[in-house]
BALOBA-1460 file (C-alpha; in Angstrom, 3 decimals):
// residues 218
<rec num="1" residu="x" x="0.000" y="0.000" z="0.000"/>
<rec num="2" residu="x" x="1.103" y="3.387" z="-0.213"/>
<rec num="3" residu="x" x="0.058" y="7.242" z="0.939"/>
<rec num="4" residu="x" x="0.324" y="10.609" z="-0.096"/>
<rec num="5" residu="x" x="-0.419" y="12.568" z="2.622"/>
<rec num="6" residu="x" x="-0.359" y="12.140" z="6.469"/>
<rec num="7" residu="x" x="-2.109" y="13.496" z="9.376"/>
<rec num="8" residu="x" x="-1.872" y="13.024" z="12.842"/>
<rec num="9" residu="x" x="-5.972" y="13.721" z="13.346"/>
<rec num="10" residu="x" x="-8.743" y="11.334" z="12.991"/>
<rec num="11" residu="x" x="-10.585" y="11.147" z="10.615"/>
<rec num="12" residu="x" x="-13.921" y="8.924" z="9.360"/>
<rec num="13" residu="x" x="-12.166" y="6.296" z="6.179"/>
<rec num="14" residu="x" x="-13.916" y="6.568" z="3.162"/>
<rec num="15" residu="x" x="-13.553" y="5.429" z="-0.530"/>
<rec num="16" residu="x" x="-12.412" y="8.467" z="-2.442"/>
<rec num="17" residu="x" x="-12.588" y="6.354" z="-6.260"/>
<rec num="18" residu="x" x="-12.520" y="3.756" z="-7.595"/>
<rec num="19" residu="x" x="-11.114" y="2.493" z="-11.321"/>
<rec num="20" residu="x" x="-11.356" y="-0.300" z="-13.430"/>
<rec num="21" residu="x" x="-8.221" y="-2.226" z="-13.864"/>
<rec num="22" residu="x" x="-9.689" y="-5.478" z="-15.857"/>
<rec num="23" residu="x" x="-13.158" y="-6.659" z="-16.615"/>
<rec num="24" residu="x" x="-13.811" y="-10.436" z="-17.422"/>
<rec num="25" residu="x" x="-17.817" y="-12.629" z="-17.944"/>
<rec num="26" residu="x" x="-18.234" y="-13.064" z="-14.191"/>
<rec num="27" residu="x" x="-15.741" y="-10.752" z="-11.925"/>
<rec num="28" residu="x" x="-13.892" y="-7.808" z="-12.570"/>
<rec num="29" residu="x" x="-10.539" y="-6.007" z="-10.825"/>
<rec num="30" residu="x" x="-10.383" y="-2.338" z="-9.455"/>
<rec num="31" residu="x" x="-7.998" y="-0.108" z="-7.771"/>
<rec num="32" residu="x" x="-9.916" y="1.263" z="-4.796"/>
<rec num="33" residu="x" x="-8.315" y="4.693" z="-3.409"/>
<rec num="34" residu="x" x="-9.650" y="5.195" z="-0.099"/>
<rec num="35" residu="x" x="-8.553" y="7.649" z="2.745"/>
<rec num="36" residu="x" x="-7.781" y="5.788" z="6.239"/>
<rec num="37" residu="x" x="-8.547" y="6.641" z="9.884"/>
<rec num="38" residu="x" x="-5.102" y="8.277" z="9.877"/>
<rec num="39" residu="x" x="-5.752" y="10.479" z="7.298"/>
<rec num="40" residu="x" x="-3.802" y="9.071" z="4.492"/>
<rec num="41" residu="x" x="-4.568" y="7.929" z="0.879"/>
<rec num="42" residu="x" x="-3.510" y="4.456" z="-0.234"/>
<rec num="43" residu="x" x="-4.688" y="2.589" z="-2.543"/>
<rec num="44" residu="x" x="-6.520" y="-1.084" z="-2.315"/>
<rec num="45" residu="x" x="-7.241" y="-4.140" z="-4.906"/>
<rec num="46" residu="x" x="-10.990" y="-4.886" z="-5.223"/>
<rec num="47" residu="x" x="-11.944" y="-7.685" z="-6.504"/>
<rec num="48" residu="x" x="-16.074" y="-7.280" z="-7.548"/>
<rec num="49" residu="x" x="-18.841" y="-9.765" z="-8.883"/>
<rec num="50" residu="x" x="-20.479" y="-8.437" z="-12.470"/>
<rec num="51" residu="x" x="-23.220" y="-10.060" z="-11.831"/>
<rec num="52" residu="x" x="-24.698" y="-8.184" z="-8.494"/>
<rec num="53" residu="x" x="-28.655" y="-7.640" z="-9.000"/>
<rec num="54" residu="x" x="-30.340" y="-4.068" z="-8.907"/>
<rec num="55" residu="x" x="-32.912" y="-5.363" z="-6.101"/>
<rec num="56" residu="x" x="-30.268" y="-6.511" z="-3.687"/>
<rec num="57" residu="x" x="-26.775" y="-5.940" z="-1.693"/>
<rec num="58" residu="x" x="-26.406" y="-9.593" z="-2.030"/>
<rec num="59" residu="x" x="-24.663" y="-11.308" z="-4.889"/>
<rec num="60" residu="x" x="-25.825" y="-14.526" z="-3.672"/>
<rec num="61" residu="x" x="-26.958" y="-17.468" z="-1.441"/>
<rec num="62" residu="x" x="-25.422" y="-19.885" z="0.905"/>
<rec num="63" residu="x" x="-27.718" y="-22.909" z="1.964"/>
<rec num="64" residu="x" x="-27.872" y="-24.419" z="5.374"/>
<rec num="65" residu="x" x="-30.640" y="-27.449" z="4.226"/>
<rec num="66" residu="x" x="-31.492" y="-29.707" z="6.957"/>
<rec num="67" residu="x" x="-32.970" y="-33.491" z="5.533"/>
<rec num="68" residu="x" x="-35.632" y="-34.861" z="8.186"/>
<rec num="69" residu="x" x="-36.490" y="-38.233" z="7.583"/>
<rec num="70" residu="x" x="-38.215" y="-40.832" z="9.472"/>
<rec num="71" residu="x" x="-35.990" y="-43.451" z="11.471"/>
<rec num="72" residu="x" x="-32.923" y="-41.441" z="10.168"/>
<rec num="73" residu="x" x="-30.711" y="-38.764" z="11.724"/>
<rec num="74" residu="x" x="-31.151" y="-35.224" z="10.695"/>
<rec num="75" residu="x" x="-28.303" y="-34.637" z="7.978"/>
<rec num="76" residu="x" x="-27.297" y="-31.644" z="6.700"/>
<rec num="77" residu="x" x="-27.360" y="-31.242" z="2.977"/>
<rec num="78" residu="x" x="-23.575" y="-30.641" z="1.189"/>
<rec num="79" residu="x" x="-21.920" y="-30.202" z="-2.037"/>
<rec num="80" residu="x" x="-18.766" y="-31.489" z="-3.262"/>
<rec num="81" residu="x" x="-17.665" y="-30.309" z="-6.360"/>
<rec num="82" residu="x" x="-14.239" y="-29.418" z="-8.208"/>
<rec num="83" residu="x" x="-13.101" y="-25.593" z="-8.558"/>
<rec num="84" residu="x" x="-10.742" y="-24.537" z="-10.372"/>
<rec num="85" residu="x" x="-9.635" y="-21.359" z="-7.935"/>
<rec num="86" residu="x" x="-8.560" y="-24.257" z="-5.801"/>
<rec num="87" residu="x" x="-7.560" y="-26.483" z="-8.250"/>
<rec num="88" residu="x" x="-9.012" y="-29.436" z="-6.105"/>
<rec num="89" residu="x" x="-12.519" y="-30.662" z="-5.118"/>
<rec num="90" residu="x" x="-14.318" y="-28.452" z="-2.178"/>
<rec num="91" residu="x" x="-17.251" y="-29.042" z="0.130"/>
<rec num="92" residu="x" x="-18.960" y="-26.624" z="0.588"/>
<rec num="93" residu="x" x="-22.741" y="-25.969" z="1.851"/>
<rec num="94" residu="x" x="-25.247" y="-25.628" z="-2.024"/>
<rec num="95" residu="x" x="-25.063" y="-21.771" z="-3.105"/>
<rec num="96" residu="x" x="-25.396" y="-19.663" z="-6.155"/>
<rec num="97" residu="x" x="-26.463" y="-16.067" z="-7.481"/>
<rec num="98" residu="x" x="-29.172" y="-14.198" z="-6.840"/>
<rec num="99" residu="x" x="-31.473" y="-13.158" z="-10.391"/>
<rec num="100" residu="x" x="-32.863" y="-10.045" z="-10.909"/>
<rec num="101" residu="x" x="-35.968" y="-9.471" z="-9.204"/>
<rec num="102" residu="x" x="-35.245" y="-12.909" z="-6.538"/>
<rec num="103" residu="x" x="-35.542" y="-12.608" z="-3.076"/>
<rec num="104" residu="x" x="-32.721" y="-15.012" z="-0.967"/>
<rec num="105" residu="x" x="-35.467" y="-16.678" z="-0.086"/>
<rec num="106" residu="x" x="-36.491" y="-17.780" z="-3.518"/>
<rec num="107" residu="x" x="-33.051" y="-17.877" z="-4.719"/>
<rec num="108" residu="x" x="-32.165" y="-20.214" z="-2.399"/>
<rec num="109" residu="x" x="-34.870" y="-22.742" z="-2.934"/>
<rec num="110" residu="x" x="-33.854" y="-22.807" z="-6.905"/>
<rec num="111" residu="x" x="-30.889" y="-23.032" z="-5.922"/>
<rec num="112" residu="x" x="-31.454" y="-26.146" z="-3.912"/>
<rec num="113" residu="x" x="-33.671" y="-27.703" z="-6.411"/>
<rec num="114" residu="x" x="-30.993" y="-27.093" z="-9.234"/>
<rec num="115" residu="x" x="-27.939" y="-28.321" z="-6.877"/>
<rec num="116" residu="x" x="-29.401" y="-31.517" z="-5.156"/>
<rec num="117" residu="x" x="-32.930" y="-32.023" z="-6.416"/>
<rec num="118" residu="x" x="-34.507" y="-31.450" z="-2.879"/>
<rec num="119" residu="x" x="-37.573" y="-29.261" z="-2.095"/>
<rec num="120" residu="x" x="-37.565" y="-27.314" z="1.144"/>
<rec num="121" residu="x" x="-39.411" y="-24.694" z="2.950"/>
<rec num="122" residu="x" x="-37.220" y="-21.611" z="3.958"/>
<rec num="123" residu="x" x="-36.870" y="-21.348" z="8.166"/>
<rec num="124" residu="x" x="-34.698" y="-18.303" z="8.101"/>
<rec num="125" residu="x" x="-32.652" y="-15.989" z="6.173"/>
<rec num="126" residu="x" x="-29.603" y="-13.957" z="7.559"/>
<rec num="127" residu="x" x="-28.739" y="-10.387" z="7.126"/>
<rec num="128" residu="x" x="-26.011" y="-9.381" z="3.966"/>
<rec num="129" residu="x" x="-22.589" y="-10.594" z="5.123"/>
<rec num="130" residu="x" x="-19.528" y="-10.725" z="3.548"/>
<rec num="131" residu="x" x="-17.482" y="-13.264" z="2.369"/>
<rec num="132" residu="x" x="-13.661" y="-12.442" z="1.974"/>
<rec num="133" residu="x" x="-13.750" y="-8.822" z="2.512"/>
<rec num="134" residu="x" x="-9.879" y="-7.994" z="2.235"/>
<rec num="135" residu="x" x="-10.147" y="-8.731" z="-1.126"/>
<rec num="136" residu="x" x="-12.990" y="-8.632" z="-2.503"/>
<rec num="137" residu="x" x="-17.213" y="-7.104" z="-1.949"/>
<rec num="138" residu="x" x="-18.987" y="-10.182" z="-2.485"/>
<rec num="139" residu="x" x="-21.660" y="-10.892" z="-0.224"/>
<rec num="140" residu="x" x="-24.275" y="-13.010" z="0.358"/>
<rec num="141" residu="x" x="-27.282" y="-14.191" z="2.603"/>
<rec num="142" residu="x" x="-27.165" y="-17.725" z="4.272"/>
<rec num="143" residu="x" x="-30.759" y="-19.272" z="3.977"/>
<rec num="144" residu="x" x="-31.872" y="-21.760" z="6.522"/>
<rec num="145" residu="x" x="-33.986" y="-24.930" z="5.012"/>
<rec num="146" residu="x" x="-35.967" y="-27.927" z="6.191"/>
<rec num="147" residu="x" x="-36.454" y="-30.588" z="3.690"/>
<rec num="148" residu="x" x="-39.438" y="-33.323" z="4.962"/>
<rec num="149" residu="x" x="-37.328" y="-36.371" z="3.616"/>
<rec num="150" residu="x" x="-40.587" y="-38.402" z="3.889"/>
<rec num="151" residu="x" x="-42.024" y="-36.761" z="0.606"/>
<rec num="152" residu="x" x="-42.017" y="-38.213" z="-2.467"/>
<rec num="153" residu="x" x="-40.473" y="-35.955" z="-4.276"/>
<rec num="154" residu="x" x="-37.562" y="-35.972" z="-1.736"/>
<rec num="155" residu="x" x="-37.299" y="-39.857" z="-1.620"/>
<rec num="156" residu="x" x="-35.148" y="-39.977" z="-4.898"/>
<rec num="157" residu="x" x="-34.419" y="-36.837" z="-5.621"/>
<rec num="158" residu="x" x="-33.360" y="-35.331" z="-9.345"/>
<rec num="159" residu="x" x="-30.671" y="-32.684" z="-9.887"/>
<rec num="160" residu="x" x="-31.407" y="-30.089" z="-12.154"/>
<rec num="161" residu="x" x="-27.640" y="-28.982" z="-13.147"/>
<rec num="162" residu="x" x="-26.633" y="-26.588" z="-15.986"/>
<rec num="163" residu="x" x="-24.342" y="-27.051" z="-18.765"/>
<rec num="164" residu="x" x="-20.312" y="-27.790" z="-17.697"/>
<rec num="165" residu="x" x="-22.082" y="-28.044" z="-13.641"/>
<rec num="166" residu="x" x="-21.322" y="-31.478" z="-12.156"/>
<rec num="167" residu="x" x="-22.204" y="-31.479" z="-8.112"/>
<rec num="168" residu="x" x="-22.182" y="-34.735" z="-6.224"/>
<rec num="169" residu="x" x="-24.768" y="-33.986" z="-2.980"/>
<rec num="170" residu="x" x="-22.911" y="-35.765" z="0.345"/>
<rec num="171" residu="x" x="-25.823" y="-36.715" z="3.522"/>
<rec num="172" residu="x" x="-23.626" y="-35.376" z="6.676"/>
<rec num="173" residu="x" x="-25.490" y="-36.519" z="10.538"/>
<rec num="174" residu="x" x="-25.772" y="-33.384" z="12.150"/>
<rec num="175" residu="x" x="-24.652" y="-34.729" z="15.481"/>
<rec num="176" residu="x" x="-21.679" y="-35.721" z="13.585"/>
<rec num="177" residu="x" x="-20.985" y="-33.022" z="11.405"/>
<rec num="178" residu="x" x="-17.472" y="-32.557" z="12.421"/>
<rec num="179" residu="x" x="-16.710" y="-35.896" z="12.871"/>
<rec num="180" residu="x" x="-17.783" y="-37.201" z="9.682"/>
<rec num="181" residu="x" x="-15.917" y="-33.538" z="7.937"/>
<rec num="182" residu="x" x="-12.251" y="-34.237" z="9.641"/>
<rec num="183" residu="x" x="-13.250" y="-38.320" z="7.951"/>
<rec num="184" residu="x" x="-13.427" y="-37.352" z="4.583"/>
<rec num="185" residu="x" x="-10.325" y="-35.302" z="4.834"/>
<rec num="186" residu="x" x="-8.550" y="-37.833" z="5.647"/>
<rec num="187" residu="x" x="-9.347" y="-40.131" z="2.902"/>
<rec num="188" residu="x" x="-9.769" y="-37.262" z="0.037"/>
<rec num="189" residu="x" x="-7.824" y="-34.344" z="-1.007"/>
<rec num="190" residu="x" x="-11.072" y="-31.979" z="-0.717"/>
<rec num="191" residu="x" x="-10.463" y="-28.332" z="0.854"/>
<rec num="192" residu="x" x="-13.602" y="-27.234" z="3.543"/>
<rec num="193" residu="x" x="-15.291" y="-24.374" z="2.946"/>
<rec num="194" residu="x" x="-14.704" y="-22.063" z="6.157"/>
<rec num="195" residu="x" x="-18.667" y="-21.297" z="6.626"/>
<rec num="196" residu="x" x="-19.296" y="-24.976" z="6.574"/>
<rec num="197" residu="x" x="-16.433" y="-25.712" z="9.155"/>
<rec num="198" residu="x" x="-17.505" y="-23.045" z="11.638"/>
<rec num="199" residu="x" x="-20.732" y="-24.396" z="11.200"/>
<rec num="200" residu="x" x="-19.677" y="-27.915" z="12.151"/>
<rec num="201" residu="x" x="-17.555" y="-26.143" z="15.435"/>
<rec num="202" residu="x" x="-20.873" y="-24.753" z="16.061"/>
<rec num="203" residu="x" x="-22.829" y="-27.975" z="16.435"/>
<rec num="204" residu="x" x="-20.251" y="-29.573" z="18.540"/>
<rec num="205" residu="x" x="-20.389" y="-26.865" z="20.988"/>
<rec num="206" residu="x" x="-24.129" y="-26.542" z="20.842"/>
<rec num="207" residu="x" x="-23.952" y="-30.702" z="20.973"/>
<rec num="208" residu="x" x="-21.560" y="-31.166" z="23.839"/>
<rec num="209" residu="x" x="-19.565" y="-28.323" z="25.245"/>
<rec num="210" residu="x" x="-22.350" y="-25.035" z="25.412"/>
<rec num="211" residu="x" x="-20.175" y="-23.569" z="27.723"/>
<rec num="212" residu="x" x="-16.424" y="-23.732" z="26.464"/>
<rec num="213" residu="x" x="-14.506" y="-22.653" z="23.752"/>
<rec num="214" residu="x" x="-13.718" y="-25.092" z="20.325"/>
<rec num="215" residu="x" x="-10.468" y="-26.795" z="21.219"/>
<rec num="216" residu="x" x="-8.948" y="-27.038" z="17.494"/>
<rec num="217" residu="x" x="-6.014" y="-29.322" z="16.086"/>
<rec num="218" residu="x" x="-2.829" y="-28.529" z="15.561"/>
C-alpha cells in the first residue's frame, strides 16, 4: 500500500474512487483509493462480482438445508464439487447467485432444487454478510432450510444442473458433522469451505460443550 499525505488527526475512512483495472464474464478487478482513519490515501485491490442484481446488496446465497427423515438422523445437505480457484474438489454448503428481481429466499430454494434435487421450505434468512472482505465485496445471505425427507419428491431426488455443472450432494449426521468432515479429509484431497467448518464447530459446541470454547487441532 502506499500514501500521499499524512495526518496526525482522525478522521472517518472513506472510498475516495474507484477504477477499473480489468473486466472479465463473471468478476472484474479495481484499484480502490480510499482515505484511512489516519488520514492518508492508499490505494486497495478490489476484486467485484459483475453479476450483483439491482434489487439486492447480495450477490448470492449460501444454503444451510437440513434433511428430516423418518428413522434417520437429521443430515445436513452438502456439495462437493471441483473448482478450479482451488484447483481441487471443495465441500462446501449448495449456493449460487441471486437473479434479478429474486428474493434469498427464492433464490435459495432454486438453488437447492438445481444443486441436489430437494424441495424445502425456507426457516430463516440472515442479514447481507460478507465473504472475503480484504479482497474482494462479495456478499451473500445464508438461507436456513428444512427438507421433509418423507415426501415423495424428496425420496429420490433429481438434480437439475446446468451445462459444464457437475455437483455430487454428500448426507452429513448433524450430530456428527465434524466428525464425519475431519473423515473425509482424511481419505480425500477436498479443501472445507470455512462457513461450513464453523458451522460444524458450532454444532459440537451446541452438541456437547455449550459452555467452552472449540479446542482445534494442531
Amino acid at each position: 500500500m502506499n500514501h500521499t499525505e499524512d495526518s496526525n488527526e482522525t478522521t472517518a475512512p472513506h472510498v475516495v474512487k474507484e477504477e477499473l483495472l480489468a473486466s472479465g464474464r463473471w468478476v472484474k478487478l479495481e484499484k480502490t483509493t480510499y482515505v484511512d482513519p489516519a488520514g492518508s490515501t492508499r490505494i486497495w485491490e478490489t476484486v467485484r462480482r459483475t453479476t450483483r442484481q439491482t434489487n439486492t446488496n447480495a450477490d448470492g446465497v449460501g444454503i444451510i438445508a437440513l434433511l428430516k427423515r423418518t428413522l434417520h438422523k437429521d443430515c445436513v445437505v452438502m456439495v462437493k464439487q471441483f473448482r478450479p480457484p482451488m484447483g481441487c474438489f471443495t465441500l462446501e454448503f449448495p449456493a449460487g447467485l441471486i437473479d434479478e428481481g429474486e428474493s434469498a429466499a427464492t433464490a435459495a430454494l432454486r438453488e437447492l432444487k438445481e444443486e441436489t434435487g430437494y424441495k424445502g421450505e425456507v426457516v430463516g434468512v440472515t442479514p447481507v454478510t460478507c465473504l472475503d472482505p480484504g479482497l474482494s465485496n462479495c456478499t451473500t445471505q445464508i438461507v436456513t432450510v428444512n427438507i421433509n425427507g418423507d415426501e415423495m419428491e424428496n425420496i429420490n431426488p433429481t438434480q437439475q444442473l446446468g451445462d459444464g455443472e457437475f455437483v455430487e450432494v454428500l448426507l452429513l449426521p448433524l450430530d456428527e458433522f465434524q466428525t464425519k468432515i475431519d473423515e473425509l479429509l482424511k481419505k480425500e484431497e477436498i479443501v472445507v469451505d470455512a462457513k461450513v467448518y464453523i458451522f460444524a464447530m458450532g454444532m459440537v459446541q451446541a452438541f456437547f460443550k455449550p459452555r467452552e470454547l472449540p479446542v482445534l487441532k494442531q
